[in-house]
C-alpha positions in Angstrom: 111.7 51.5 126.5 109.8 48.5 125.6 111.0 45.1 123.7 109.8 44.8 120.2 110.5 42.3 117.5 113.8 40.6 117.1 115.4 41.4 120.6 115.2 45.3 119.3 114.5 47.4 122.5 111.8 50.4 121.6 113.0 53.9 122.9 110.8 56.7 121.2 112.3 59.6 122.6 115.9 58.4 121.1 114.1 57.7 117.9 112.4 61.4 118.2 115.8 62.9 118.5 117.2 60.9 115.5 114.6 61.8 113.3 114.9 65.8 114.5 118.4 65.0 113.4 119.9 66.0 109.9 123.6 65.6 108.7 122.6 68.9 106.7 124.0 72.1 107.9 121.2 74.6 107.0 122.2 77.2 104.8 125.7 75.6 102.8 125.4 75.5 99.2 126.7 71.4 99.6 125.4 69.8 102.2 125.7 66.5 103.3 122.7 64.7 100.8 124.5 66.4 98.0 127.9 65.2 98.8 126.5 61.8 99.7 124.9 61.9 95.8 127.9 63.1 94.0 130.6 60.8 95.3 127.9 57.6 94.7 126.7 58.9 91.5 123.3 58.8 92.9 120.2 61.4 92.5 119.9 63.6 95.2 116.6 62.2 95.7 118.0 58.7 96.6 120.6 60.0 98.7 117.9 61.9 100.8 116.4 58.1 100.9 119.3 57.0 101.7 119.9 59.2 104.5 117.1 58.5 105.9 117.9 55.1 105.9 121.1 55.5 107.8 119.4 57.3 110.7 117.0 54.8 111.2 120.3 52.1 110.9 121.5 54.4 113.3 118.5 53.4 115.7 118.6 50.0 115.3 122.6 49.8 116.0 121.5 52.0 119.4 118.8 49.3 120.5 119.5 46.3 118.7 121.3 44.6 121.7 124.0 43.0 119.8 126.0 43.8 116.8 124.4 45.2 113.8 125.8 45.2 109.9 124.1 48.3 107.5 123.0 47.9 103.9 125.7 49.1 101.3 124.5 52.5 100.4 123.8 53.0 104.5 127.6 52.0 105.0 128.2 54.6 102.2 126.4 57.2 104.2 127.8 56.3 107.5 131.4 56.5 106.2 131.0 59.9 104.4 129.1 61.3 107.9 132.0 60.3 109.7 134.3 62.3 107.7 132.1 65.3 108.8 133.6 64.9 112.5 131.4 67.7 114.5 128.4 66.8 112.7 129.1 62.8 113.8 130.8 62.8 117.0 129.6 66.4 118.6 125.7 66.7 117.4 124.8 62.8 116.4 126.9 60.7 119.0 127.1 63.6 121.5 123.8 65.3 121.6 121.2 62.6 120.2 122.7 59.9 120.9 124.2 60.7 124.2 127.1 58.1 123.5 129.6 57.1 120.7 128.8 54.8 117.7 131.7 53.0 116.5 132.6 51.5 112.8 135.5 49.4 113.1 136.2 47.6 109.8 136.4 44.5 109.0 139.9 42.6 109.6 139.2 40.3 106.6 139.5 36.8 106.1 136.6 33.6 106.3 136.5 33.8 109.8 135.5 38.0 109.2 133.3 37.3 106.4 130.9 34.9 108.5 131.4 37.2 111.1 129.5 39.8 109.7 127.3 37.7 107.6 125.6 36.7 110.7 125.3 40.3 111.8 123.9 41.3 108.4 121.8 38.6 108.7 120.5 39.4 112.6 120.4 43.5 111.6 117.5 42.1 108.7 115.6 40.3 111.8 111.9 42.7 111.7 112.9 44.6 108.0 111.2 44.6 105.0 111.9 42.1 102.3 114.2 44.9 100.6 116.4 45.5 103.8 114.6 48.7 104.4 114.6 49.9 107.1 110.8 50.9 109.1 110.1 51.8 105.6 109.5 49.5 102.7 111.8 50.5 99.7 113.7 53.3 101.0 116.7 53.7 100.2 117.0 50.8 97.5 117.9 51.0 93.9 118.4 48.5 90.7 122.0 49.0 91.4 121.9 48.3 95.4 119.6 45.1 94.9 121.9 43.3 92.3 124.8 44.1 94.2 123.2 42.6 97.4 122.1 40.0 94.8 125.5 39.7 94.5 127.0 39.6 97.4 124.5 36.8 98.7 125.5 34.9 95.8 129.2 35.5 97.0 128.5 35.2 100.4 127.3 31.5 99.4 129.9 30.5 97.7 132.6 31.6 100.1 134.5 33.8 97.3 133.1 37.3 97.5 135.3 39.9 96.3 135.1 42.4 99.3 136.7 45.1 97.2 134.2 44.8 94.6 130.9 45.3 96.5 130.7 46.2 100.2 134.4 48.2 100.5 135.6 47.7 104.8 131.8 47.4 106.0 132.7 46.7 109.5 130.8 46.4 112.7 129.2 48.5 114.9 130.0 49.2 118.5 128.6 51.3 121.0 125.0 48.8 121.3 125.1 47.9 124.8 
């Protein structure tokens, strides 16, 4: 491991596993990208972008060194792979990983919202302009950039609907 930009730690072989890594069981007629699609109204082409997304979120909350927030759509991914409990905890957490990787949601309130503002804020420390992720632009969509739009604006004025735009993003555990 070496230290790279933002206090992020550099381990290749972790990030060789995660990229070997797919939430899709070979052979189903619905795997994961599809679900991930249908239940966000998204293409399955963006939700294969968006899955990429999350693994390499997945990465960063492994070597960040402190707590890290996702993008919407990640947290969308995120939540829907940990309803698919062997793929999560057994193959991601167990075997690439070699640890757990908690979401605990948010608790609510001001104190909450600044909270993971700043974490939102520290997980963007090295990204591209967009929030991507390594990759300029993947991921992202008209829809996801006005609602970060939006939630920036809320964010800002101290009155942002949580129920509206980011659902019970919460933080990550599992980084030290």
């Amino acid at each position: 491991m070496s230290p790279t930009q933002g206090g992020y730690t550099a381990d290749e072989d972790l990030r060789a596993r995660i990229e070997a890594f797919s939430p899709d069981e070979p052979g189903i007629a619905f795997p994961f990208t599809a679900r991930l699609a249908q239940e966000n109204g998204w293409t399955r082409e963006h939700a294969r972008r968006v899955t990429r997304e999350y693994l390499r979120f997945v990465y960063l909350a492994m070597t960040a060194g402190h707590p890290v927030t996702p993008s919407r759509a990640v947290d969308e991914a995120w939540h829907l792979h940990l309803t698919c409990t062997r793929s999560y905890w057994e193959e991601m957490c167990g075997r690439v990983l070699g640890r757990p990787l908690h979401h605990d949601p948010t608790r609510g309130g001001a104190e909450e919202e600044a909270k993971f503002a700043d974490w939102y804020a520290r997980t963007r420390v090295g990204l591209g302009d967009d929030g991507s992720i390594f990759v300029a632009g993947a991921g992202r969509t008209a829809v996801d950039t006005a609602r970060s739009a939006r939630w920036m604006a809320w964010r800002n004025l101290g009155t942002r609907n949580r129920a509206d735009d980011r659902g019970d993003r919460g933080m990550v555990r599992g980084t030290t």
